[in-house]
LUMFI-404893 format. One record per residue: residue in one letter; z, y, x of N, C-alpha, C in turn. Coordinates in steps of 0.02 Angstrom, whole numbers, plus 50000, padded with zeros to 5 digits. Example, Ala and Ser with C-alpha at 12.3 -4.5 7.8 and 13.67 -1.06 7.14 Angstrom:
2
A503904971650660503904977550615503904983550660S503544988850642503574994750684503945000250645
END
This chain:
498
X575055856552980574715855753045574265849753041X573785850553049573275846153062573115840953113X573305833753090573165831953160572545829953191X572265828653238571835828953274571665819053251X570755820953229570595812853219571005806053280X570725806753322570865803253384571565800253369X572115804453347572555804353342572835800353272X572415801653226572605797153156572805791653164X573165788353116573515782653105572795780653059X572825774953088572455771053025572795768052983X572265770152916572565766052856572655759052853X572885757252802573145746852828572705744652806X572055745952758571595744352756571245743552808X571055748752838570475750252875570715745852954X571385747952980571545743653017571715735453017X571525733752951571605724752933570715723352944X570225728452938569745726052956569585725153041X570035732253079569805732153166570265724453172X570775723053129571115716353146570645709653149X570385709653090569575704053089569195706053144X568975712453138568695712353210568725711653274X569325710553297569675708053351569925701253358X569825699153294570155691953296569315687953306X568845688953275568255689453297567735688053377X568095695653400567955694353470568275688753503X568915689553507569655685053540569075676253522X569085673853469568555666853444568065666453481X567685672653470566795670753525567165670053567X567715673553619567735674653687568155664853705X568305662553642568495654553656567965651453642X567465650453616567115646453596566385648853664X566705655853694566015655253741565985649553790X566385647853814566085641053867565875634453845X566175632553774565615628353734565015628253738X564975637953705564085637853709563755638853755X564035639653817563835640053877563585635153904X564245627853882563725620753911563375617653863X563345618253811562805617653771562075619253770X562155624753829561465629053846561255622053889X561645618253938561475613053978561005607653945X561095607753873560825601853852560995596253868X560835588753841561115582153822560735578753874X560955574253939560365568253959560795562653963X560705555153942560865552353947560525546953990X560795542254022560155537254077560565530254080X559975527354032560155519254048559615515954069X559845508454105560605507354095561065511554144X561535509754148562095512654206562085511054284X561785503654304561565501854345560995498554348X560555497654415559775496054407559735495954491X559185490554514559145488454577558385491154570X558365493154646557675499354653557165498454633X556875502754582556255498954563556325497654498X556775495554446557025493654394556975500254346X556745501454279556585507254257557375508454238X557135515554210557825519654197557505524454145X557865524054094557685527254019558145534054029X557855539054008558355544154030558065546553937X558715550353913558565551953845559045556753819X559025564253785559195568553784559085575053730X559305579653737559145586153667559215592553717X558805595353715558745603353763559045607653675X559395613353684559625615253640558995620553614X558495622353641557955625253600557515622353569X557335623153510556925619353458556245620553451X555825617553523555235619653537554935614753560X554235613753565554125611253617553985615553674X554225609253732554145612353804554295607353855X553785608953920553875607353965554185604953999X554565597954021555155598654058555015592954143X555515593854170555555588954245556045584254233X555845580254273556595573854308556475576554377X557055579254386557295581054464557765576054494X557685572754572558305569654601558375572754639X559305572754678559385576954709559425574254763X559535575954837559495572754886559985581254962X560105577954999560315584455053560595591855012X560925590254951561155596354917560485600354885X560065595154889559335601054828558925594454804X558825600454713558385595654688557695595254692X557335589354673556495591854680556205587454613X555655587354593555355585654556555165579254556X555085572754507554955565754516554485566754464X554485568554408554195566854343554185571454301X553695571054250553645577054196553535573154147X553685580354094553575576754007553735582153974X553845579353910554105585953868554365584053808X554845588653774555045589753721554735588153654X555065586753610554545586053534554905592853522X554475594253446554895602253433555605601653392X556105598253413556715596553413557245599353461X556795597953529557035597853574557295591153615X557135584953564557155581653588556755576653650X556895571753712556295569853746556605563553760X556275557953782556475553753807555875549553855X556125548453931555485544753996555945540354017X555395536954042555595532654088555435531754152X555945531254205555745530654277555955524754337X555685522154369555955519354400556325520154471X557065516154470557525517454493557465518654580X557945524254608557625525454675558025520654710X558015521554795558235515054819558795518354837X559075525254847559615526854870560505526954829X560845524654857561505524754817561845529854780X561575534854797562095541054752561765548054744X561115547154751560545552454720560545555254646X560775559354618560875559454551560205562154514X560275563154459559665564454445559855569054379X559155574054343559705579754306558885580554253X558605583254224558445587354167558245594054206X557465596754195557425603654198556985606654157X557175611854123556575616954077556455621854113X555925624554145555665628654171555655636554109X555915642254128555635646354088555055648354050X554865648653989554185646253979554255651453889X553495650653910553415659353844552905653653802X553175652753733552655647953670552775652353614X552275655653595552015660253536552385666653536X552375671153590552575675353612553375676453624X553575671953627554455671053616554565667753703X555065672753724555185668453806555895664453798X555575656853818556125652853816556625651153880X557275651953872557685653653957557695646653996X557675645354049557685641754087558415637054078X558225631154083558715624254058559115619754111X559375618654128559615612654182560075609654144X560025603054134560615595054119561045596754160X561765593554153562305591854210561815584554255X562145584554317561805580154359562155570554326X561755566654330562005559554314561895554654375X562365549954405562285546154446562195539954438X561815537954449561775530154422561845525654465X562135518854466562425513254524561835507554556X561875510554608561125506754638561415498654660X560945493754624561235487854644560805485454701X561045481754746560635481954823560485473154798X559845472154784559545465254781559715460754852X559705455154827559875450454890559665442754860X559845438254887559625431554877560155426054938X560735422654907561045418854944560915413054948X560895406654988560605402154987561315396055019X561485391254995562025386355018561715381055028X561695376755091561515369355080562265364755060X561995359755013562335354455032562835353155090X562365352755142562535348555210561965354155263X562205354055318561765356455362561475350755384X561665344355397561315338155414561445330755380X560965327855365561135323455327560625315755360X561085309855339560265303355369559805303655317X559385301255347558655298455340558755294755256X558695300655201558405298155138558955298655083X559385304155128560155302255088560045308755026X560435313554987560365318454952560375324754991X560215327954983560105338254996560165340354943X560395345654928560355350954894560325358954931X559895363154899559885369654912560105372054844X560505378554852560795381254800560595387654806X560195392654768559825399354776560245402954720X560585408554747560785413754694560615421454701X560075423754642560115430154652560355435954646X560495438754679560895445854672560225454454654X560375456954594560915455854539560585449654489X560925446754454560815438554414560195443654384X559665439254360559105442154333558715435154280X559135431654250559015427154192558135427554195X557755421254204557235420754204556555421954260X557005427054316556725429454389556405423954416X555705422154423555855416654490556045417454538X556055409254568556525407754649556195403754674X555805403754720555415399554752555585395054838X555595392254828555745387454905555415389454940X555425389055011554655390355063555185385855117X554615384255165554905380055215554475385655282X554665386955338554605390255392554105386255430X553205387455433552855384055493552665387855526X552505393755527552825397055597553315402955578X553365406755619553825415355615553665420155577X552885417955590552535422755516552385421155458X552365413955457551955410155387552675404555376X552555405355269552955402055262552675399155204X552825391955197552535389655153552825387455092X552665386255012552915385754957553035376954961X553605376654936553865369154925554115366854854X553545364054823553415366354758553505370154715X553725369754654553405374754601554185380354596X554315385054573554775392754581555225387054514X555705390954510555905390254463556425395454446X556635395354378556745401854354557625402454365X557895410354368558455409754363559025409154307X559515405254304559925404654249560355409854224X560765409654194561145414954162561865418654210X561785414254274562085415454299561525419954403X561135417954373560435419954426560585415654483X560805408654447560445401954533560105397154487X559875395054558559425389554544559455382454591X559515377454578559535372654632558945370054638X558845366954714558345365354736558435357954761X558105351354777558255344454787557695348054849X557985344554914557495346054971557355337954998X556785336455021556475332455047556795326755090X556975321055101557295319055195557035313255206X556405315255177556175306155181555865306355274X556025311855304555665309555392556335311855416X556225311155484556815312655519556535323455568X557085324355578556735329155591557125336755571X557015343555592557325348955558556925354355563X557055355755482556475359555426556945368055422X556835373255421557015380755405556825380455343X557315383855304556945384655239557395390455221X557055397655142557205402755126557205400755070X557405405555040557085405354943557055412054961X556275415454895556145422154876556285423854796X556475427854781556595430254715555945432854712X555475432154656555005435954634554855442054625X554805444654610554455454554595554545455454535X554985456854499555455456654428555625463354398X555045463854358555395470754305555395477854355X554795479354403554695484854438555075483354504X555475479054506555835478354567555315472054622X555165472654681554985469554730555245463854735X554935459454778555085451554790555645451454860X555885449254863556635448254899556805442054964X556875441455020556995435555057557515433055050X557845427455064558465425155071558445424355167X559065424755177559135423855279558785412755266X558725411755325558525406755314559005402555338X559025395355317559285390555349559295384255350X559555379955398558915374355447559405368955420X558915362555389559385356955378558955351655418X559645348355439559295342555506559175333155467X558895331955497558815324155452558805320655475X559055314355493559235309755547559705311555600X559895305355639560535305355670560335312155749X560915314355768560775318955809560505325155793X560805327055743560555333655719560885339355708X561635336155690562075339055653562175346155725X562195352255715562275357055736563155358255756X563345359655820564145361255821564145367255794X564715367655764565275372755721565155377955746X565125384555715565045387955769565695391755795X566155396355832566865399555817566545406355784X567405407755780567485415155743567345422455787X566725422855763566695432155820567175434355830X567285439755900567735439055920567555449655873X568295452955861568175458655826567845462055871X567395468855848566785473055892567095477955927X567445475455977567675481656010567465485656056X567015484056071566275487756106566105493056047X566035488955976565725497955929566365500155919X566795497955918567405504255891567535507455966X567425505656038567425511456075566835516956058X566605513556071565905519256056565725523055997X566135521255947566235525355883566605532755898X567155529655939567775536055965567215540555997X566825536056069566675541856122565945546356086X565855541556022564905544556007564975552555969X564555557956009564625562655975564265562555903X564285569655884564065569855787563405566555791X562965562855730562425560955730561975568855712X561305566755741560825574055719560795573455658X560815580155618560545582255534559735579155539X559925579755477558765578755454558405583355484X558535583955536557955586055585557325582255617X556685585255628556325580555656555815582755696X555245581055739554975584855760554425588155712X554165584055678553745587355633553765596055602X554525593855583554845599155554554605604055609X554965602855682555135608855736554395609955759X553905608155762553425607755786552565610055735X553105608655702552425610855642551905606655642X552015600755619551455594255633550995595355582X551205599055503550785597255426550835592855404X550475590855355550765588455292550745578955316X551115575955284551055567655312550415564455275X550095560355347549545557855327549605551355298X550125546855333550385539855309551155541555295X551635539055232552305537155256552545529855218X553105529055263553315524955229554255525255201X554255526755173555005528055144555435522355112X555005518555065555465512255027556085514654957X555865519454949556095522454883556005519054825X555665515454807555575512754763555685505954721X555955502354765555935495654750555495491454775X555345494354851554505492054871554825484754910X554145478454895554485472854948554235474855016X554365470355081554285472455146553315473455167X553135471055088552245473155115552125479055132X551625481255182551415476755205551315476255261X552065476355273552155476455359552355465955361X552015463855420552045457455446552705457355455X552815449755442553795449155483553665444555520X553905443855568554095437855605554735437355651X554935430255614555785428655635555645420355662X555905419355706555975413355741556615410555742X557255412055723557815411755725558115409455671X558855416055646559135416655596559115422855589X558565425955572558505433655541558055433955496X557945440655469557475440755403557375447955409X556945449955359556655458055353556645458355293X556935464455280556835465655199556925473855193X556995475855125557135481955097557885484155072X558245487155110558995487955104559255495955106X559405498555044559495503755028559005507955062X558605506655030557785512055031557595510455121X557995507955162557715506955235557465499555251X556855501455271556655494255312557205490955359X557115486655358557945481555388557825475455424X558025475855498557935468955513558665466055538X558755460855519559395460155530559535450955579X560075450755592559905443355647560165440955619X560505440555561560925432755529561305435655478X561595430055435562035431755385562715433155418X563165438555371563715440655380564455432955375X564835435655412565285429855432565565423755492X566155424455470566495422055536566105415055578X565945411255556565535405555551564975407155578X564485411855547563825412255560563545414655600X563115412955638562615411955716561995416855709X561965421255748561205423455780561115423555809X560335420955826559885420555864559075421455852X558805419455915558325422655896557935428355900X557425429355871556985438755870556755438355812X556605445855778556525447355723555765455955729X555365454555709554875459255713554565461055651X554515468955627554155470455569553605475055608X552815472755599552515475755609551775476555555X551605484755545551025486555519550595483955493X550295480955439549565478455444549315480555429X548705484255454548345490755430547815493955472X547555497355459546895498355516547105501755583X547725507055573548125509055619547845516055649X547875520155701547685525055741547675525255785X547115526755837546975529255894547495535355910X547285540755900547735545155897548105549355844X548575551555854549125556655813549515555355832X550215558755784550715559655788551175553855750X551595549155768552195544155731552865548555754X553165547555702553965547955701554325544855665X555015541755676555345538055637556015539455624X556615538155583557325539455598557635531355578X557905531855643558225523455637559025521655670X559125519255659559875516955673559925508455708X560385506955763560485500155759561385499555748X561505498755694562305495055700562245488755742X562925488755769563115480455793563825477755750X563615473255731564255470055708564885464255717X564875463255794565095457955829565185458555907X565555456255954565395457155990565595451156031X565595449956103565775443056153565125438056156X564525442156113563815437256143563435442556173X562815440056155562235445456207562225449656153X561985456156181561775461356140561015461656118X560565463156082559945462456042559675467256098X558995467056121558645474156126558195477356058X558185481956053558105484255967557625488055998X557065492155954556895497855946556085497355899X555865502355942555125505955881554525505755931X553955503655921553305504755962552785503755929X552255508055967551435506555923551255501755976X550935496355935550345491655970549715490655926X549285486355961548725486855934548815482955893X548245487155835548105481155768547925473955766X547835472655829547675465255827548395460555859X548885465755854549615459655864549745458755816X549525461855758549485455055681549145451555657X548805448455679548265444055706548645437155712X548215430755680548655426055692548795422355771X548465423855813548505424855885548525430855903X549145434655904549305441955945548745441256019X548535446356015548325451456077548795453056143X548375452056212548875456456248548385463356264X548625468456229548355476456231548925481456254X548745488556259549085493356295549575491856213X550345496056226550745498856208551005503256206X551365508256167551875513056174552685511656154X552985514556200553855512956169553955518556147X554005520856072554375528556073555045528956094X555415521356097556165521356101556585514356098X557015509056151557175502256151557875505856191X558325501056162558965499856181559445493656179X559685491956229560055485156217560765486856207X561025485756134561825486656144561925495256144X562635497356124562735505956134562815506856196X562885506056229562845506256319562595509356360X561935507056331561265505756362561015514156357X560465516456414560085521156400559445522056354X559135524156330558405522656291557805523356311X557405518356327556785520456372556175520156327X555875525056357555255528156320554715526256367X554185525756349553655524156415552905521756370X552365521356418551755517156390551645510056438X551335503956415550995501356455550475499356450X549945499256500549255497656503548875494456559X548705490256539548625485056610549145483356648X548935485056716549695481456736549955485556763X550075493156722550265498356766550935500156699X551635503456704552095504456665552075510056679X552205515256622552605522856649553265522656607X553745524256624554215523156581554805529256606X555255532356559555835535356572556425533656535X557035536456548557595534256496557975538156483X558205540456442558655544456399559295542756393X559885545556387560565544356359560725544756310X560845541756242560915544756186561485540956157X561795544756111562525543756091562425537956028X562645531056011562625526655991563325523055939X563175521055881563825519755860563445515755780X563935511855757563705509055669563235512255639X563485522255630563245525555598562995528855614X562745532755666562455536755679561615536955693X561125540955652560415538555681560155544255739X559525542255740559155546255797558365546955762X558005549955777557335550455771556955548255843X556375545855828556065544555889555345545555866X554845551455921554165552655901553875551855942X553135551155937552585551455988552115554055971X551745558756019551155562555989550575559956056X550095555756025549595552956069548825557256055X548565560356093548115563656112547355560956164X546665561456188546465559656251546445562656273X546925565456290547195570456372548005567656391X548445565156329549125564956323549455562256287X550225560856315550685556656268551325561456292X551695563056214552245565956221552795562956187X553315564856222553665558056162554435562556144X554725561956084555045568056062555835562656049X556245563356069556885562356015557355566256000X557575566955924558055571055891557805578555899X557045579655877556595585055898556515589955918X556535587656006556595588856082555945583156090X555635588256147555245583456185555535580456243X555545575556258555885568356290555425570356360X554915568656364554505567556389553645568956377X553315570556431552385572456437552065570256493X551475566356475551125559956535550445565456519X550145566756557549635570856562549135566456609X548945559056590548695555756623548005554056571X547365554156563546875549856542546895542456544X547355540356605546965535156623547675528956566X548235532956548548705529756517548825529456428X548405533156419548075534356343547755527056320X548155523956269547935516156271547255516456233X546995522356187546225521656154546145516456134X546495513856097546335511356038547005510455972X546675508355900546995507555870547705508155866X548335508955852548925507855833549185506255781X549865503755780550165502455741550815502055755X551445505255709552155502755725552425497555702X552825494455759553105489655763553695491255776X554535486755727555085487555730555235482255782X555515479655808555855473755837556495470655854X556615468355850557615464455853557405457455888X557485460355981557185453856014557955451056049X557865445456049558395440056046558225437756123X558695434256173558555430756214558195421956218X557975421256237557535415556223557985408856242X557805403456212558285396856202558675395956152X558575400356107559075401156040559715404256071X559785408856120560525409556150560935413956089X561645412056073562025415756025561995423056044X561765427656002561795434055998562225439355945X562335444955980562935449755923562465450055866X562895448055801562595449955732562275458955717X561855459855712561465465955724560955466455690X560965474955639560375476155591560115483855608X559495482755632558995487955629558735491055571X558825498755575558615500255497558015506155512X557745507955478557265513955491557345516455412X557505523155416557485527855355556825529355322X556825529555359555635530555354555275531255424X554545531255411554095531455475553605535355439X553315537855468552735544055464552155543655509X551645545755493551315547455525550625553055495X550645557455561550295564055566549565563855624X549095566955574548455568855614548665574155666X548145575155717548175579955763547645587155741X547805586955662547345592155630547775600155659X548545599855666548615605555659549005606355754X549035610455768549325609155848549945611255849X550415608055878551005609655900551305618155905X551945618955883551985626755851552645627755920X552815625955962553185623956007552855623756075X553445624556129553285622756197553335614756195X552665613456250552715605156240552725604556328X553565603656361553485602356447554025598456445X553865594656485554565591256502554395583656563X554475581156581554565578756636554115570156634X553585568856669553215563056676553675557556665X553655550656629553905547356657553715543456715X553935539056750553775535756797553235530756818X552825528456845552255521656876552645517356920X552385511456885552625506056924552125500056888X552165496256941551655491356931552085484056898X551785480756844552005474956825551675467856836X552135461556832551695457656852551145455956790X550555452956814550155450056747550005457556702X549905458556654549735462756615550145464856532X550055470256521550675473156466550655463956386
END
């Protein structure tokens, strides 16, 4: 009887080869996820840490042996986008350099685009993602003595953060809020990144003074907070006490609902493409927006956000004072501004700051400010408080106010779209408010201005930092893709003029 093939026994030959051949498969089927991330290719990025602005060597092997095309992508909101290009040698090997962004945990990855070189199609590439440790620049400053007599020793002690061996550090002494002047020559940082400074006391009298770190290796120039040494008898400043803990923000943390996503009006509205921005991605210093601090505050660049802040951190330490970053630049008549900003408070049992965002005219950076029309896109004193939006012009105010939910962390957007027929003013992109007035259209120039205004007399104020994520601004090339209604704000007459 014949048996049926299907049915045969294989010989021990023939079945020691289906054995190789199975032992075969069983190997590829282990060794496939090897070659699977191997398809990822090699990136490596030094150094490991870098303060914004500071280059970053990224260096690597794509596993096809071609040349080709490739990206530096960072990622940001769960997607990547494009920073930089270059390419491969026919190795596959590449190596760029970029400088470091300002955000803390943006990773950054390798891309080969699918791409056809001498009729051969090469498959599309992606690196694993790499994170690199953003160091947040700073500049601390210690006196000696806060007051000392008439001719005795000072010392200033400047340390930069991160140590930068050779950085300069320059003295400046405070003659006014906006202007500061060099007190002799920089000097460089040590191996440990300070520098000491011998300060002056041959008059009697009390001098403000900062140190700046220089603009070092792609990274921007840096403020230190300032602080005041007195000289002669009657100077010495009382102690100050210990803040009392913020229990004003930890209520308002509990009651504040979710903060808005990256939403904006632009987005909802269909504004087009940005005509001005300002982001701070880069390692940029605060140029070239004006500062002016009268107090104990400073302006700088702090994790990619413009920052104004009222004083150094600590139990001891005093704010007061006002703090203003504004524009210098030719500015706009009309368009569209928007911004996303935040005010933490960090203290509480003094006055609260009034904070916020407005266009004024280009000539309040001027070394004699202007009194010209204004816009508020948005001011608040304290989480409490409501947010009022308004214009003023002459001696007429329109103004309304908003409720908005307030806490450490949470931001808001605030826009304005200025027109000569109109002013609309948008937050968390919603229109707020629409003035359908000619006569309140300030026609002329603009510019934004941040502010962190203090009560006057030096009165002790809650430690408090204003940040803005970015600011924008849009032509009135494309028109609003949206209903634009919503409710006048109010007239009222002021004394004297805006």
């Amino acid at each position: 009887m014949r048996i049926p093939t299907s049915a045969r026994p294989l010989p021990f030959l023939r079945a020691s080869r289906w054995i190789a051949v199975l032992a075969l498969v069983a190997g590829a089927a282990l060794v496939m996820p090897t070659a699977q991330a191997a398809r990822h290719g090699r990136l490596t990025i030094t150094p490991g840490q870098a303060a914004p602005g500071e280059p970053l060597t990224l260096v690597g092997k794509l596993p096809t042996k071609v040349r080709r095309p490739i990206a530096v992508q960072r990622g940001m909101y769960g997607h990547f986008f494009d920073i930089a290009h270059g390419r491969t040698n026919a190795h596959g090997r590449f190596r760029l350099q970029i400088p470091k962004n300002g955000m803390g945990s943006d990773p950054y990855r390798i891309v080969a685009r699918k791409v056809r070189v001498h009729h051969h199609v090469y498959p599309a590439i992606k690196t694993r993602p790499r994170t690199i440790k953003t160091l947040e620049p700073d500049v601390g400053v210690t006196l000696s003595d806060t007051a000392v007599g008439l001719g005795e020793a000072a010392t200033l002690t400047a340390a930069g953060f991160p140590a930068r061996p050779g950085r300069p550090l320059t003295l400046q002494r405070r003659v006014t809020p906006t202007i500061w002047q060099n007190v002799g020559a920089s000097r460089p940082e040590n191996g440990r990144g300070q520098a000491v400074f011998t300060l002056p006391t041959s008059s009697i009298g009390a001098t403000t003074y900062r140190v700046v770190a220089g603009a070092w290796n792609g990274a921007g120039w840096f403020p230190s907070f300032p602080v005041t040494l007195s000289v002669g008898t009657g100077f010495r400043p009382a102690r100050a006490a210990a803040p009392a803990a913020s229990s004003t923000a930890q209520t308002a943390a509990r009651k504040a609902k979710a903060q808005p996503g990256p939403v904006n009006a632009a987005n909802t509205f269909k504004w087009g493409p940005m005509a001005e921005r300002w982001e701070w991605e880069a390692g940029e210093s605060t140029d070239p927006w004006q500062i002016y601090a009268d107090g104990t505050g400073r302006s700088s660049i702090y994790m990619a956000m413009l920052a104004l802040e009222s004083g150094m951190q600590g139990g001891q330490m005093v704010s007061n004072g006002t703090v203003k970053a504004t524009l210098h630049n030719a500015g706009h008549t009309y368009g569209r501004w928007e911004a996303r900003v935040r005010g933490p408070i960090f203290q509480s049992g003094n006055a609260d700051y009034t904070m916020g965002l407005n266009l004024v005219p280009t000539c309040a950076t001027a070394a004699t400010p202007c009194t010209a029309p204004s816009v508020n896109l948005g001011t608040w004193t304290g989480y409490q408080s409501a947010t009022t939006i308004g214009v003023c012009k002459g001696s007429t105010v329109w103004s309304t106010s908003r409720s908005l939910a307030r806490n450490r962390d949470n931001w808001h957007t605030l826009g304005v779209e200025i027109t000569p027929k109109r002013i609309v003013w948008f937050i968390d992109a919603k229109v707020a408010a629409v003035l359908k007035n000619r006569s309140a259209v300030p026609g002329v120039p603009l510019v934004p201005q941040m502010v962190l205004q203090g009560k006057p007399g030096g009165a002790r104020m809650n430690r408090t930092k204003l940040t803005a994520d970015w600011i924008r601004y849009y032509t009135l090339k494309q028109k609003d893709k949206g209903r634009i209604r919503g409710a006048a704000p109010a007239a009222h007459t002021v004394t004297g003029t805006c």
